[in-house]
C-alpha positions in Angstrom: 3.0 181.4 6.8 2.1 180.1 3.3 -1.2 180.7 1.5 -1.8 178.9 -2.6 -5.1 181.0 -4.0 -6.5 179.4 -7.1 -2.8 177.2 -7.8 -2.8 174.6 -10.3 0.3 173.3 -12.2 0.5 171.2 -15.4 3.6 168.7 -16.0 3.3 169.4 -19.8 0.2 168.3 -21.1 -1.0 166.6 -17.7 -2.9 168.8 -14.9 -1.6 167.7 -11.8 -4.0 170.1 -9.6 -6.0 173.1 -10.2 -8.3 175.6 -7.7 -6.4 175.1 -4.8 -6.8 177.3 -1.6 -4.3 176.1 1.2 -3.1 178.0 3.8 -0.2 176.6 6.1 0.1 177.9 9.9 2.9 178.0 11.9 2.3 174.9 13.7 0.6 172.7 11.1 2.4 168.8 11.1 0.5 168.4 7.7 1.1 164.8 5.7 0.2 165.1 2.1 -0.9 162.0 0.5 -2.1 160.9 -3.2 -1.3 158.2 -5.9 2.4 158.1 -7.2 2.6 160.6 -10.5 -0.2 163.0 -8.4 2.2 166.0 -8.2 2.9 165.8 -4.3 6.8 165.9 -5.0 5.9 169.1 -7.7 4.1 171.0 -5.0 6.7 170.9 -2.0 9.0 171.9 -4.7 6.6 174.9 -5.4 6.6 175.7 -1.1 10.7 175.5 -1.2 10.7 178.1 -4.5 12.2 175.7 -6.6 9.1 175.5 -8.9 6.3 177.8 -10.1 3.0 177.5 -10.5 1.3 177.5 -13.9 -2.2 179.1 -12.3 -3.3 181.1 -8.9 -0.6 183.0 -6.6 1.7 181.7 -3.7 2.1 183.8 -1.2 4.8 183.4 1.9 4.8 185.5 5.1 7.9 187.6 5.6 10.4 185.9 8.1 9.6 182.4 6.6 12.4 180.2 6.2 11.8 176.8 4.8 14.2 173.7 4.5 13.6 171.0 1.5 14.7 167.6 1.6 14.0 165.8 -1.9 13.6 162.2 -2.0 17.2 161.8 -2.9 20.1 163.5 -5.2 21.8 165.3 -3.0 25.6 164.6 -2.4 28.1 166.5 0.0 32.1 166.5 -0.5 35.1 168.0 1.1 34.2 168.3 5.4 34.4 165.6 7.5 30.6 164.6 8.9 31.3 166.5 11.7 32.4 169.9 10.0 29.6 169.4 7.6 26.7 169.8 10.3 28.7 172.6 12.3 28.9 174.0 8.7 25.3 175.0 9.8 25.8 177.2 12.8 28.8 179.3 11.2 26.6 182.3 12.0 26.8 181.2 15.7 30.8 180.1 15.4 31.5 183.5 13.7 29.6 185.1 16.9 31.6 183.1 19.1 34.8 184.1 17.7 33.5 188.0 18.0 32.6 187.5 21.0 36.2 186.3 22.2 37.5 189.2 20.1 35.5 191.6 22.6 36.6 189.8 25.5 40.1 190.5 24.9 39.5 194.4 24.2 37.7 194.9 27.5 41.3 193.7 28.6 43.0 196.6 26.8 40.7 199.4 26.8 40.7 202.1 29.2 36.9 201.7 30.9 35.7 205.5 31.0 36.9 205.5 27.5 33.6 205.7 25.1 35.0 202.8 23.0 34.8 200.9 26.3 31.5 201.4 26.2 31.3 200.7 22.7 32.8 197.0 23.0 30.3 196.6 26.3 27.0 197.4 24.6 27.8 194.8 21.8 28.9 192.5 23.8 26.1 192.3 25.8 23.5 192.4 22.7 25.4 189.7 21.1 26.4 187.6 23.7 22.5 187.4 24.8 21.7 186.7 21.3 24.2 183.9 21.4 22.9 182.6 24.4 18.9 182.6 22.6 20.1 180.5 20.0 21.7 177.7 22.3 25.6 179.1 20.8 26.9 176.6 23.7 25.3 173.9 23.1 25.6 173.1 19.3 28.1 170.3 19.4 26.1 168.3 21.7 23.4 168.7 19.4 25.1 167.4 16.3 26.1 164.6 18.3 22.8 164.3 19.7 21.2 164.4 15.9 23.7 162.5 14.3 23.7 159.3 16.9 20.0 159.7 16.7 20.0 159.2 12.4 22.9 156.1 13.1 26.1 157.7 12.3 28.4 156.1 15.0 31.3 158.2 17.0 33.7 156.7 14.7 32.4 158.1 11.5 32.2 161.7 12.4 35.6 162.9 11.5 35.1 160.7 8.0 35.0 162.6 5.1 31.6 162.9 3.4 32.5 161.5 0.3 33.4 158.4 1.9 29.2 157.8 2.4 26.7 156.3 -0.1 23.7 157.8 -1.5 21.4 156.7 1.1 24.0 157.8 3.7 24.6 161.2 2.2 20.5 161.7 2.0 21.0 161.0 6.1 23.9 163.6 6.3 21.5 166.0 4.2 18.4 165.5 6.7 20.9 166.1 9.9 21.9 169.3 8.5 18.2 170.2 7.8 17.0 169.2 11.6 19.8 171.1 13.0 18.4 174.4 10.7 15.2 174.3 12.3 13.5 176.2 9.8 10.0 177.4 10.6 8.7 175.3 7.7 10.3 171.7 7.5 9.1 170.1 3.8 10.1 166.7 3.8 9.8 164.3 0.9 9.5 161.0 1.8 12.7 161.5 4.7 12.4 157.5 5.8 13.4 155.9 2.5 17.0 155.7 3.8 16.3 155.0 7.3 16.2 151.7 9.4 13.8 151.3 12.0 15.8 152.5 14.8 16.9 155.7 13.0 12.7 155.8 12.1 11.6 155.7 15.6 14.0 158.7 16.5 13.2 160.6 13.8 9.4 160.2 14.8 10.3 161.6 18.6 12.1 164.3 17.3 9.5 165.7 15.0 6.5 165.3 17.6 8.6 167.9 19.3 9.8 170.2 16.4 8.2 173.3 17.3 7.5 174.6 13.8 5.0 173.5 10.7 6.3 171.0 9.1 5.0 169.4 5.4 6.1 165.3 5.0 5.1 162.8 2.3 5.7 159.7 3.2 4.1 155.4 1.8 5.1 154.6 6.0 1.2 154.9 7.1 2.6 154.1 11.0 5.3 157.1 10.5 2.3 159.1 9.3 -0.2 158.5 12.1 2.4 159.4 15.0 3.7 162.6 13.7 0.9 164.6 11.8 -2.3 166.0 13.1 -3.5 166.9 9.1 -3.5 165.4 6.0 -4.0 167.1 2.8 -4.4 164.8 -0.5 -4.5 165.1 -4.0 -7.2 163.4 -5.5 -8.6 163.6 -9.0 -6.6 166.9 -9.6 -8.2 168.2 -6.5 -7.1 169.1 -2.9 -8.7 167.7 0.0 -8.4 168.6 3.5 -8.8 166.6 6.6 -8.2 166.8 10.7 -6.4 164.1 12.6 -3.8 161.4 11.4 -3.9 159.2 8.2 -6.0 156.5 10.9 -8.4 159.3 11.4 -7.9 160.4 7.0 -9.4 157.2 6.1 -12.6 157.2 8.1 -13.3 160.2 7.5 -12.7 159.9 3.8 -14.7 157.0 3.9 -17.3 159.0 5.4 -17.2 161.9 2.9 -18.0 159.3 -0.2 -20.6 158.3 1.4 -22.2 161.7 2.0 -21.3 162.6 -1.6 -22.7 159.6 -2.6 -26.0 159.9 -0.5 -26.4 164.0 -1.7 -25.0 162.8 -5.6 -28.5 161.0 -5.1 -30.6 163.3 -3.6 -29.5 165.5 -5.9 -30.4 163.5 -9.2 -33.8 162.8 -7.6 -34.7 166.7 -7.0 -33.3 166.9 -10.6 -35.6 164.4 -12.5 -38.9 165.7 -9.8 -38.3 169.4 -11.2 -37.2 168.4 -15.1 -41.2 166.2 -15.0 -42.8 168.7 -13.7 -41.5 171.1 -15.8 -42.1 169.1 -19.2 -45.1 168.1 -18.0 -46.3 171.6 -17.2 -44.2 173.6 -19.4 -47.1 175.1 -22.0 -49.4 175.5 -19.8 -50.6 179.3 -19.1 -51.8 178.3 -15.4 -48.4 176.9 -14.5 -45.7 179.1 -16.2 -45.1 180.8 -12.8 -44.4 177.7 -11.6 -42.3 176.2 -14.4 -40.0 179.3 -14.8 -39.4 178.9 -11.0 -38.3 175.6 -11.8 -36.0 176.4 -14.4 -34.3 178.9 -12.2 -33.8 176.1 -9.6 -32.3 174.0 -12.4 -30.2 176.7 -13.5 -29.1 177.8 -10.0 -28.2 174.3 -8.9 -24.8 173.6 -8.5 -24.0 169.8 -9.9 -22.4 167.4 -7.9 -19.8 165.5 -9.8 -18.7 161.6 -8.2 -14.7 161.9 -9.5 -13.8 158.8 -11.3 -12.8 155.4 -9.1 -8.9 156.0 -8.2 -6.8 153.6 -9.9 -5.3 150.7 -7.6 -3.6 147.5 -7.9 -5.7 144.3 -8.0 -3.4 141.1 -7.9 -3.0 137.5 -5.6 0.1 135.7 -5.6 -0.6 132.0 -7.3 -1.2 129.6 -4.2 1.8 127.5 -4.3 2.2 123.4 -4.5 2.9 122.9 -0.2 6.3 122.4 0.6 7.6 120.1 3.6 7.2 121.3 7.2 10.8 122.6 7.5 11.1 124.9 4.8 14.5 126.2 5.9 17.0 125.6 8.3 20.4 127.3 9.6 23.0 125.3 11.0 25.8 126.6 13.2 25.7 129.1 9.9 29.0 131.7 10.1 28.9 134.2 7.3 32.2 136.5 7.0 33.5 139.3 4.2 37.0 139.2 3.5 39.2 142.6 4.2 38.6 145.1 1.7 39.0 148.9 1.3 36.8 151.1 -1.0 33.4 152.9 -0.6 30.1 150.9 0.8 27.3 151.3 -1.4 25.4 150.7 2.1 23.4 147.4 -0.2 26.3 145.6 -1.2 28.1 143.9 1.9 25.7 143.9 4.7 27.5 144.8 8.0 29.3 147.7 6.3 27.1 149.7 7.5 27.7 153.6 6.8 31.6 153.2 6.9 33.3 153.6 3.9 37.0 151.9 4.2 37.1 148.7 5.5 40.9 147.2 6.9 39.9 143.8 8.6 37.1 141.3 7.6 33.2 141.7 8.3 31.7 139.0 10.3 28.2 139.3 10.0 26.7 136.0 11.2 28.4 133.7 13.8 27.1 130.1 15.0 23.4 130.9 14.1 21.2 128.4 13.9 17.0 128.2 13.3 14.3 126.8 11.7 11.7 128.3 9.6 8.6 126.5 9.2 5.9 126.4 6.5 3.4 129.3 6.6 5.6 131.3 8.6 5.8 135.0 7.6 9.5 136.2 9.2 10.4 139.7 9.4 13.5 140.3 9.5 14.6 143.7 11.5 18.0 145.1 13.0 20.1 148.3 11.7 21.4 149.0 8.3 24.2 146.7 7.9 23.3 144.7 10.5 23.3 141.8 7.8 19.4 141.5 6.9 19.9 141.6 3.0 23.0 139.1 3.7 20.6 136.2 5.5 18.0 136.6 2.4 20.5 136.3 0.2 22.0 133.0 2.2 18.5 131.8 2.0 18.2 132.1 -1.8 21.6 130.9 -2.2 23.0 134.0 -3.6 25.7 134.3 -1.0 27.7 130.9 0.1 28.1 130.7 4.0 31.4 130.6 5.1 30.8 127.8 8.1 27.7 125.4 9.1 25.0 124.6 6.6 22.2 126.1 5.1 19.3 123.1 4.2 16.1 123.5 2.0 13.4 121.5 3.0 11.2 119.1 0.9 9.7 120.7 -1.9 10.8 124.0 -1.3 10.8 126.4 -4.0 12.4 129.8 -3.5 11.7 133.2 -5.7 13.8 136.2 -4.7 13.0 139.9 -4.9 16.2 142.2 -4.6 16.1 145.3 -3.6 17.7 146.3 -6.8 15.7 143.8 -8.5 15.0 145.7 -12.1 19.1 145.9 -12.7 19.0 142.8 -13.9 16.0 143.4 -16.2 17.2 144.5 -19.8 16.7 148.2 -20.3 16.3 148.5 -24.0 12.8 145.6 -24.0 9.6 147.0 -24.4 7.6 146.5 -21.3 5.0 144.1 -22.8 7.5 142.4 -24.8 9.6 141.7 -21.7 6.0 140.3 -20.1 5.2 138.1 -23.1 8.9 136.1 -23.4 8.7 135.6 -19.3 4.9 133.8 -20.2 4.5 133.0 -23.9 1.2 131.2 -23.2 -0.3 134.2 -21.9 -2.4 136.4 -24.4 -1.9 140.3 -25.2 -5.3 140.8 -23.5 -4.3 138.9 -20.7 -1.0 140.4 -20.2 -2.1 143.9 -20.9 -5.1 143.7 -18.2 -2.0 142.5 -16.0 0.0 145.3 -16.7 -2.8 147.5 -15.7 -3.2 146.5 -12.5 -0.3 147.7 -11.9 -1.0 151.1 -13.2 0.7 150.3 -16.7 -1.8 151.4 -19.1 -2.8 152.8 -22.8 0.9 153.4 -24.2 2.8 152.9 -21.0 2.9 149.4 -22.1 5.1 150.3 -24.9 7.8 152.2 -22.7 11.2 150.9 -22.5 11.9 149.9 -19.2 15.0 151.7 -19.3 13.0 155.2 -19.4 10.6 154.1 -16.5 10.8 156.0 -12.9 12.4 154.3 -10.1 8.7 153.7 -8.8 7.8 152.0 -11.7 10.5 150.3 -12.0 9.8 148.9 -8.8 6.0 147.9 -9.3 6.8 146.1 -12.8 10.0 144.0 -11.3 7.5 143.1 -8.6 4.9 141.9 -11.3 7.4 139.4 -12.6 7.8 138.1 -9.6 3.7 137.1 -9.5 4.4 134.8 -12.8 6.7 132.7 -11.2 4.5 130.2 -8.7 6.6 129.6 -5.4 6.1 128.3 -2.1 9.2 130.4 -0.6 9.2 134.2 -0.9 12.4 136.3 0.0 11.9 140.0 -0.1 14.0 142.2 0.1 12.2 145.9 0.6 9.4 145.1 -1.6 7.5 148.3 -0.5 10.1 151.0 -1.7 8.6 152.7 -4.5 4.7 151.4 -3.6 2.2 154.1 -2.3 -0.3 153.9 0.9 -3.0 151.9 -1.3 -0.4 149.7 -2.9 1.1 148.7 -0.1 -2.1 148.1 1.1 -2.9 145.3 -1.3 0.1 143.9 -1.7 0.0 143.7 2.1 -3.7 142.1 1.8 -2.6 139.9 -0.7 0.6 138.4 1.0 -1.4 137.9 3.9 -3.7 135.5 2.0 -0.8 133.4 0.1 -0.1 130.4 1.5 3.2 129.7 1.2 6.0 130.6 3.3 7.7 134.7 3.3 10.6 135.9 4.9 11.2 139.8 4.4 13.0 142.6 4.7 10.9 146.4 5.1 10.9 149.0 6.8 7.6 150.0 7.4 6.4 149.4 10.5 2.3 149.0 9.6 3.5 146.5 7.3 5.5 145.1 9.2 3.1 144.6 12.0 0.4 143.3 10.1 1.9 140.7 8.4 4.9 139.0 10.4 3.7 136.5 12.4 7.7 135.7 13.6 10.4 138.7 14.0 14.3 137.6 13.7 16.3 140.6 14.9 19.6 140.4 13.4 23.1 142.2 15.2 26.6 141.3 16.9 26.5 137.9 14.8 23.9 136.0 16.0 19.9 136.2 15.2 17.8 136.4 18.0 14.0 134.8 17.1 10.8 136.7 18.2 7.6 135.4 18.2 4.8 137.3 16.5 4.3 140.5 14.7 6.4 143.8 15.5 4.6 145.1 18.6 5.1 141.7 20.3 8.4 141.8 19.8 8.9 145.4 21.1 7.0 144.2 24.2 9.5 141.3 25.0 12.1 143.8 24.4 10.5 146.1 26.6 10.2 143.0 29.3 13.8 142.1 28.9 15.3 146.1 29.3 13.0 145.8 32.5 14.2 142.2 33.2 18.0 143.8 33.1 17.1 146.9 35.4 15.8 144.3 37.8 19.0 142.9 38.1 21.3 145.2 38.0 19.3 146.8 41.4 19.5 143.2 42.8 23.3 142.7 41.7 24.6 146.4 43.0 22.8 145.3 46.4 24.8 142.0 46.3 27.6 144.0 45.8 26.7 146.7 49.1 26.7 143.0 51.1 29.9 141.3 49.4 31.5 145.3 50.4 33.5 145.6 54.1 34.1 148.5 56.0 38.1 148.1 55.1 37.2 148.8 51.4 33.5 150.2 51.7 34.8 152.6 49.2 35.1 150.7 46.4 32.5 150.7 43.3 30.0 148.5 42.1 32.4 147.7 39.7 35.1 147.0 42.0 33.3 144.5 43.6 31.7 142.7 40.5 34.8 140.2 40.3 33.8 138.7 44.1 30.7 138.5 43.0 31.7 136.2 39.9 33.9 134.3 41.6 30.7 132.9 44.3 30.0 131.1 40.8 28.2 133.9 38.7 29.1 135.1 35.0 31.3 137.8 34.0 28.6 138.9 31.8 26.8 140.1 34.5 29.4 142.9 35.4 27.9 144.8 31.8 24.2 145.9 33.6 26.5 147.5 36.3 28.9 149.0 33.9 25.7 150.4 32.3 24.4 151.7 35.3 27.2 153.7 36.1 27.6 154.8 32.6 24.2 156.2 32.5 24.6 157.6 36.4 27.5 159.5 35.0 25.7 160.4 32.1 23.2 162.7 34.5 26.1 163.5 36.5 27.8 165.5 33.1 24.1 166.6 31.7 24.3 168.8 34.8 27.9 169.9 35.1 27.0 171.2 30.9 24.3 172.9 32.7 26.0 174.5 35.6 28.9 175.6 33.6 27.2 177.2 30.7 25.2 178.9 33.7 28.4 179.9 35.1 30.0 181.1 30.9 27.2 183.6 31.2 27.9 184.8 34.7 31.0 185.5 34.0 30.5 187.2 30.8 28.0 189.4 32.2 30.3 190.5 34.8 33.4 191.0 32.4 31.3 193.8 31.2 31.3 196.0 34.7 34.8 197.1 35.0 36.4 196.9 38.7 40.1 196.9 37.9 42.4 195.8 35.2 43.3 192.8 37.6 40.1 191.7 38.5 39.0 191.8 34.3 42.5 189.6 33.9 41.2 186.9 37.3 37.8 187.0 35.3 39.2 186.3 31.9 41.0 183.1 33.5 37.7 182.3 35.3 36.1 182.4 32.1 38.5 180.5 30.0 38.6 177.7 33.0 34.9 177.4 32.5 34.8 177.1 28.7 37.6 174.5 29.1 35.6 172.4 32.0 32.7 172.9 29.6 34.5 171.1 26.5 35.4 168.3 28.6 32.3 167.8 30.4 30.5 167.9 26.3 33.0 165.4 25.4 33.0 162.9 28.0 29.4 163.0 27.3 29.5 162.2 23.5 32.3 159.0 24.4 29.7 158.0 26.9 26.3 158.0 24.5 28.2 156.6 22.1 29.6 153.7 24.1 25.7 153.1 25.3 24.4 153.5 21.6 26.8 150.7 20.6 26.1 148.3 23.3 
């Protein structure tokens, strides 16, 4: 679909790549990876056509259509969330409405007439077309995509200006996934998402059935959805088979063949240069020495490209704190009514909606212990009140019932997400370092500053003009000079690459102190938690170690549930009669809770039925599309004016069944989604 010969690009005097020969096929799921500042970000805006390239040629196959989501920027105004996905498939809406348009004429033309036939032939062209596309089943699928990237039922007919960035940058990717291009470039599309909305997004691109280009710092997001990974290394592409799992071995691999023939290589090199200045004026041997030379000349030199930057660092090993480090007592945490936008960060629990008319409670009678050495993770839906417990924890927020208790010793250091807001944009990065540790030495502080990539005259930048990335890494460097025993971080891998994740990862698993955190990146996640506390409804439910433990007991618990919801709806068929053998599991739930059970058991047979139903509509959508296009085929074989008329009704009947049947369905998947 795409071919680069020979590209290269410069970001003014800095060469980002050059020589490159890439060519992307229809059903390529291609990751491209490479140190922040690399140029990945400049070369998917080169695929999109909203760059050029300085060197080579890019070529694009005719029929190509590719969709571009930047890492963030874009904002959307005046449609409701809703209008703005359908906004989409307004070639398919403005078929539908021509398609009604020709319905009505075969009502009114005389059918021997030749505009008769006329209307027929395009109805039948574009009605099959329609049909192709999916024309009647679009509003499920923006349902389907918009549950599946978190927007509840509720914020559909909201007005898109009523959504922060991150929410917007959602909204954006919805309307991209519901495009289908044949070439999906996607720039870093989890940044904004929580794991939930990660996970679906992960499903739905393993069955996109075009190429698709992603760069993304989630390694576990990378090894589940691409089979290729292309990297830009020392101004150079790279190509490998597999996942980034598969990327690394092999990369490993390739340094050490370059390594092994960079060797080989010198060794030929020094045989042929002795033998030729040993033999190189002698008469007997010039036969042999110009051969040499010619080898020499011939030879093409391996090069060993420079070792790629990374970030060396340990946290100081803190003074031990008490056993308890922390503990929550009958904690309730609640936001008073207000009205106004949600920047999605600022009140946890807000969530995507924008206005709020009652108070937030986010935590209710919660209570826990966290011990010292524990690594929490902290997981649960965008505003299900993760950054709100942190904040609790480093007495930021004030709970509005129980107790929050420090235990002995304990010395706390938080890391916002917003962190470098509060850092003052007009110091000079070095200066900044120096007045947070006057003992420490230029040479010391500057050989700190580049591990973290600050280097030469970076260290000299305001840290007002810095990147967002950059921003990140240095507010995260302050953070080392202050010894603690109790880290709370909040997203401390946004704006890290793969390898700097990787160490900071390496190095948090070595500190000894205690870490509670907020990310959402499921390798790091895994590796380091050691205790999960998923957070929703209120309350905070406690896991015990990493990520895929905790998806395991949650696995056993869905399972558990099944289990007795079968045993509860036969308790039901034996508590039934023959006088009222008709009635539902439902019906009979309250006997069942009055022989001494909980009404809470009545919810796995309301969620039985619900999904029952659920398959019940799925089909009736099927069997009354199948019946839309039966009956529009037939409208186009004229009988009798009073036959096209008992059609026509037949017709709108179906449409009308079909509307219902779509929306019982969204209430339904919503109502489950929210449970």
């Amino acid at each position: 679909m795409i071919q680069l010969s020979g590209a290269g690009k410069r970001f003014g005097h800095k060469l980002l790549f050059e020589n490159t020969d890439w060519l992307i096929t229809q059903r390529d799921r291609i990751g491209l990876v490479g140190a922040n500042g690399t140029g990945k970000s400049t070369l998917m805006k080169i695929l999109a056509g909203l760059d050029t390239l300085d060197y080579g040629t890019l070529t694009i196959a005719k029929g190509t259509t590719a969709g571009y989501l930047p890492q963030d920027g874009l904002s959307l105004s005046g449609r409701t969330v809703f209008a703005e996905c359908m906004s989409v498939f307004a070639d398919l809406r403005a078929m539908e409405q021509e398609l009604e348009t020709l319905l009505h004429q075969f009502a009114e033309l005389d059918h021997t007439s030749p505009e008769y036939a006329q209307v027929a032939d395009r109805y039948h062209s574009l009605e099959h077309e329609f049909r192709t596309r999916d024309g009647y089943s679009i509003e499920a699928e923006v349902g389907r995509v918009l549950m599946g990237l978190g927007f509840r039922k509720e914020d559909w007919e909201r007005l898109t200006d009523e959504f922060s960035g991150g929410w917007q940058m959602r909204l954006a990717l919805a309307k991209l996934l519901l495009q289908k291009p044949n070439l999906l470039l996607l720039d870093e599309p989890t940044n904004h998402l929580d794991l939930e909305a990660r996970n679906w997004l992960e499903e739905y691109l393993h069955d996109y059935p075009h190429a698709f280009v992603l760069i993304s710092h989630d390694r576990y997001f990378l090894d589940v959805t691409v089979n290729k990974i292309a990297e830009i290394w020392n101004k150079r592409f790279w190509f490998y088979t597999g996942n980034y799992d598969k990327f690394l071995s092999q990369k490993t691999q390739r340094n050490e063949q370059l390594q092994a023939a960079y060797r080989n290589q010198r060794e030929r090199i020094e045989q042929l240069e002795v033998f030729i200045n040993r033999f190189r004026y002698q008469a007997t041997k010039a036969k042999q020495v110009q051969s040499r030379v010619k080898e020499l000349e011939r030879m093409e030199r391996i090069e060993i490209p420079p070792e790629e930057k990374m970030i060396h660092f340990s946290f100081p090993q803190p003074k031990p704190s008490g056993r308890i480090v922390a503990e929550f007592v009958s904690v309730g945490k609640t936001y008073p009514a207000r009205s106004g936008p949600s920047n999605g960060q600022g009140n946890p629990g807000v969530g995507s909606v924008a206005e709020q008319s009652s108070e937030k409670e986010v935590f209710r009678d919660v209570s826990f212990l966290i011990e010292r050495g524990d690594r929490v993770a902290l997981v649960g839906v965008n505003g299900a009140g993760k950054s709100t417990l942190i904040k609790l924890l480093a007495d930021q927020e004030r709970p509005t019932g129980g107790e929050i208790r420090l235990g002995h010793n304990v010395q706390a250091d938080y890391f916002a997400q917003d962190q470098y807001k509060e850092l003052d944009p007009e110091a000079r990065i070095l200066d900044d370092l120096g007045a947070l540790s006057p003992r420490s030495t230029q040479t010391e502080l500057r050989s700190l500053l580049g591990c973290f990539l600050f280097s030469e005259e970076d260290v000299f930048k305001k840290i007002g003009v810095l990147s967002g990335g950059e921003r990140g890494r240095y507010a995260l460097l302050r953070l080392l000079l202050h010894p603690a025993n109790f880290l709370l971080l909040d997203e401390p891998t946004n704006h890290l690459d793969l390898r700097a994740k990787d160490v900071l990862l390496e190095a948090l698993m070595k500190y000894t102190g205690t870490v509670v955190f907020v990310s959402h990146d499921r390798y790091f996640i895994d590796r380091l938690a050691t205790r999960v506390f998923e957070i929703g409804d209120g309350k905070v439910e406690v896991y015990p170690g990493n990520y895929e433990d905790y998806l395991w007991r949650k696995e056993g618990e869905v399972a558990k549930q099944n289990q007795q919801i079968e045993e509860q709806l036969r308790m039901t068929e034996t508590v039934s009669t023959p006088s009222n053998g008709n009635h539902s599991a439902a019906d009979a739930a309250p006997a069942t809770a009055s022989a001494g059970q909980k009404v809470k058991r009545l919810n796995p047979i309301k969620r039985k039925k619900m999904e029952d139903r659920i398959r019940e509509l799925e089909a009736e959508i099927n069997r009354t599309e199948s019946a839309i296009a039966n009956c529009e085929s037939a409208l186009q074989n004229f009988v009798s004016a009073e036959e096209t008329q008992r059609q026509s009704r037949e017709l709108e009947e179906h449409k009308a069944a079909h509307a219902a049947f779509v929306e019982e369905w969204e209430q339904l998947s919503e109502s489950l989604q929210a449970e």
